[in-house]
N, C-alpha and C positions, 0 to 999 in steps of 0.2 A: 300566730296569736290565737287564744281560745278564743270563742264567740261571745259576744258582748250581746246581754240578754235587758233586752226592755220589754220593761210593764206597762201598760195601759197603748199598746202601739197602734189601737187603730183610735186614741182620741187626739185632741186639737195638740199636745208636747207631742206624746210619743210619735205619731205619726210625721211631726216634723225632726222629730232623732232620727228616727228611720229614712226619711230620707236625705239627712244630712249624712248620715255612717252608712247606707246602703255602699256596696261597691267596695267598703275605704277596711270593713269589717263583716267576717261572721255575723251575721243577726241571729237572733234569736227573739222571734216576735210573740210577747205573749198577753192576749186578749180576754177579755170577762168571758165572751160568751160568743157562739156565733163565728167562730174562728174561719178563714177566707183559706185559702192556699196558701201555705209559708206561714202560717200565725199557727199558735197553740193556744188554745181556750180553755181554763181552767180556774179555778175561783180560789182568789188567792186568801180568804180566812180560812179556809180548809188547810191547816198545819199539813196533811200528809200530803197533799195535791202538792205543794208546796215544795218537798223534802221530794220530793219522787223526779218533781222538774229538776232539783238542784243535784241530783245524783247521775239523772241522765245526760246530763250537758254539761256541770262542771264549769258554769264561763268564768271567764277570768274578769268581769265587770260584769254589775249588774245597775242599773238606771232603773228605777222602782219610780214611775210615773205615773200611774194608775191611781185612779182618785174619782172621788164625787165631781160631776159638775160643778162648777162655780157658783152658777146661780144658789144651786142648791145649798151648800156651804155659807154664801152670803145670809140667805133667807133665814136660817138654822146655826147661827155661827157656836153655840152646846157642840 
């Protein structure tokens, strides 16, 4: 199977996707900023960052988890 590529993988979902699909799937871990061993950090409004990930990898699922905080979202819900 192609690699099954998440967004937001080091917050409170993704990081529980990741460890639910480690082992079972290809990962593809991909992080805002700050990226660990095994993560790609890249900022996902940047259309080309974007297009350049999806050409290199090609996965066959993508999980797009990546998101504001909650709080933050509650606070500001515009």
């Amino acid at each position: 199977m192609k690699e099954l590529l998440i967004t937001g993988a080091s917050g409170y979902l993704g990081s529980t996707l990741v460890s639910y699909f480690i082992g079972k799937y290809p990962l593809v871990r991909v992080v805002h900023k700050n990226g660990r061993k095994g993560e790609i950090a890249i900022e996902l409004t940047r259309e080309s960052e974007v297009a350049e990930l999806a050409k290199k990898y090609s996965p066959g699922c993508i999980l797009h988890v990546a998101g504001k905080k909650a709080q933050i979202c509650e606070n500001n819900p515009e």
